[in-house]
C-alpha positions as CSV (number, residue, x, y, z in Angstrom):
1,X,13.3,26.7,18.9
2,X,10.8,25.8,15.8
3,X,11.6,22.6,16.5
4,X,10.2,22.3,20.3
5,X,7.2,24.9,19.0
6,X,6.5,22.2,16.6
7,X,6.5,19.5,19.2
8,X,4.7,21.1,21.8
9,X,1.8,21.9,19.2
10,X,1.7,18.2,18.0
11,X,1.5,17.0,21.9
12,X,-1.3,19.6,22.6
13,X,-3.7,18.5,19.8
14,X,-2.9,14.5,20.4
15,X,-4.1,15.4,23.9
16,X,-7.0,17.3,22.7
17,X,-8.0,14.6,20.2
18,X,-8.0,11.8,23.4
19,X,-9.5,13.8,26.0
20,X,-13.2,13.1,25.1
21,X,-12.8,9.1,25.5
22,X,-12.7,7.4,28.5
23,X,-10.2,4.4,28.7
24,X,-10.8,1.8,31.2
25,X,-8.0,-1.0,31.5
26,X,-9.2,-4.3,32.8
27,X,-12.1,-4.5,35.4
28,X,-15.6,-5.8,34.4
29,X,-16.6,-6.2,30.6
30,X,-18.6,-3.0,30.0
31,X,-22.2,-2.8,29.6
32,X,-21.8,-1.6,25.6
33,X,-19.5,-4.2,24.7
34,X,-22.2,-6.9,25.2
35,X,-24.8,-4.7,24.4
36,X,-24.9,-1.6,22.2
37,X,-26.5,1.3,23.4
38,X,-29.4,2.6,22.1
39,X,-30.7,5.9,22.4
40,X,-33.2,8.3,20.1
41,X,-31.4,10.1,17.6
42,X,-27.8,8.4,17.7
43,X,-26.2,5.4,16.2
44,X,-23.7,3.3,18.6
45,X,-20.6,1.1,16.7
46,X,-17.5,-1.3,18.1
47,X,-14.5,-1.6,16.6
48,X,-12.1,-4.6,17.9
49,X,-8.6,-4.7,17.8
50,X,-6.1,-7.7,18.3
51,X,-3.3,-7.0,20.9
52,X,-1.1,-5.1,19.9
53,X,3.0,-4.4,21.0
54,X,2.2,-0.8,21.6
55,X,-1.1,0.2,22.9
56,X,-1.7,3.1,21.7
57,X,-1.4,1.3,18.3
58,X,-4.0,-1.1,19.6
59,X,-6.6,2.2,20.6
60,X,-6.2,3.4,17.4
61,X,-7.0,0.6,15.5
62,X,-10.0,-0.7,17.6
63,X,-11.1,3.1,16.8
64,X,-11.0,3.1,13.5
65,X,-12.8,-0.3,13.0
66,X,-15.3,1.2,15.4
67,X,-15.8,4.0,12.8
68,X,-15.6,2.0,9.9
69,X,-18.8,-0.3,11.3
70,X,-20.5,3.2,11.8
71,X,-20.1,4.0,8.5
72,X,-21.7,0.5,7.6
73,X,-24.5,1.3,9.2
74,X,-24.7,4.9,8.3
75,X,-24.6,4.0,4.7
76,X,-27.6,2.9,4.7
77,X,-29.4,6.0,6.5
78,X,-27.0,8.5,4.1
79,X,-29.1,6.5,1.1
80,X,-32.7,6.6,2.6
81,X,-31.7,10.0,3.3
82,X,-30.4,10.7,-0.6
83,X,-33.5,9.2,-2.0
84,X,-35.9,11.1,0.1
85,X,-34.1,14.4,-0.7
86,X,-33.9,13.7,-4.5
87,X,-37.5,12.9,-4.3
88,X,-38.2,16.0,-2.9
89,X,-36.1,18.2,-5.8
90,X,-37.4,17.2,-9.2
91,X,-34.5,19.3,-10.9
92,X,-32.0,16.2,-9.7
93,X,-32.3,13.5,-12.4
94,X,-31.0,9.7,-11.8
95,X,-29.9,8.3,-8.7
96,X,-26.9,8.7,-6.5
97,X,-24.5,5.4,-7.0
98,X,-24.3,3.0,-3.5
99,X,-20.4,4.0,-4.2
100,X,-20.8,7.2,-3.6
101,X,-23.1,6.9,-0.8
102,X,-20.4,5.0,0.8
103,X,-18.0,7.3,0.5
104,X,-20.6,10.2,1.6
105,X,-21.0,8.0,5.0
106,X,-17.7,7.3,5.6
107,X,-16.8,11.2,5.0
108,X,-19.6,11.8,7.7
109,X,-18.4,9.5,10.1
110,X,-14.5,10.7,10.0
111,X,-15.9,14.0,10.7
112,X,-18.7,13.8,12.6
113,X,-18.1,10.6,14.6
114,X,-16.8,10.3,18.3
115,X,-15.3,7.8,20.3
116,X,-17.3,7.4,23.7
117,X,-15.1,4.9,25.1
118,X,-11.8,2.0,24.7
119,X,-11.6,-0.8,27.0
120,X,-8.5,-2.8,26.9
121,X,-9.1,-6.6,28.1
122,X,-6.8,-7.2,30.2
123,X,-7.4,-10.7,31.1
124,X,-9.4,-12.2,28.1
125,X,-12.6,-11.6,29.4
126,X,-14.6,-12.2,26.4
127,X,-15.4,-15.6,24.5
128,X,-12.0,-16.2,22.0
129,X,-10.4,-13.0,22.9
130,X,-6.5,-13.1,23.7
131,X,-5.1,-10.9,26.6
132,X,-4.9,-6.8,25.6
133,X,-7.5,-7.1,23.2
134,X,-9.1,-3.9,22.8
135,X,-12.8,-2.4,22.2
136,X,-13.6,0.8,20.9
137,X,-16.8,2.2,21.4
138,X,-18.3,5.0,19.1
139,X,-21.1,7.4,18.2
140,X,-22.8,10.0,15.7
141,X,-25.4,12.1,16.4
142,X,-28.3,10.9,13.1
143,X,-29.1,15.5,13.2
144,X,-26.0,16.2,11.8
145,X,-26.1,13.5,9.0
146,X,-28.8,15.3,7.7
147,X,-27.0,18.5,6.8
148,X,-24.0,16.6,5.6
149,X,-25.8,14.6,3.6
150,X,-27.2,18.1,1.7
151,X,-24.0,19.0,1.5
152,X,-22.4,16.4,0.0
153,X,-25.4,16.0,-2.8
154,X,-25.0,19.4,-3.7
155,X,-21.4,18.6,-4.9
156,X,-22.6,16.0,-7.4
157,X,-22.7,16.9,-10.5
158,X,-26.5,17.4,-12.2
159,X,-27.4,15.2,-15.6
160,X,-28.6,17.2,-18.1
């Protein structure tokens, strides 16, 4: 009885963590794999991944490159970020390492971050692809990076 209680709550949050993506399998490139989109406010990343033998494996992969490029970018928009809000508290001294501002922006980005979209090329579509490679597409809303970024900063030790 735990056991199947235990397995039905593991299925019902794997299906919650999918159901905001849409998958598309084969068909036409899409528009955001040639061309990120751009819009006011949010910052767009792809993640790649080879074939795979399972692919499901393959989704999650091309989804966690995809977030790992947003947190590329984001690192520098956490650090502009930093620097303005240390500028604007005097009681901070020094600067906030680029380590740690990578880490802030990839803690962001694994908790803020969403994946829009995975397209699985069926048919080598792209330049240099193989068959079944796979495209994540994700995105972060730049308001919530903001409060994050406070967030974080406050749990940095001060210099005295």
């Amino acid at each position: 009885m735990r056991f199947s209680a235990v397995a039905l709550l593991l299925a019902v949050l794997m299906t919650a963590c999918t159901s905001s993506q849409r998958n598309t399998q084969g068909g036409a490139i899409p528009p955001w794999v040639m061309r990120l989109p751009e819009a006011k406010g949010k910052l767009y990343a792809m993640g790649i991944s080879g074939p795979t033998y399972y692919l499901e494996d393959g989704k999650t992969n091309a989804a966690e490159n995809a977030r790992k490029e947003l947190a590329k970018s984001l690192s520098t928009h956490v650090q502009e970020l930093s620097l303005m809000m240390q500028r604007e508290e005097e009681k901070r001294e020094g600067e906030v390492s680029l380590l740690t501002v990578s880490s802030w922006a990839t803690d962001i980005v694994v908790t803020n971050s969403q994946i829009l979209e995975v397209w699985v090329d069926e048919k080598a579509l792209m330049p240099e692809s193989l068959p079944r490679t796979i495209y994540a597409l994700a995105v972060i809303d730049l308001s919530t990076v903001q409060g994050a970024v406070q967030k974080l900063r406050e749990t940095v030790p001060q210099k005295k």
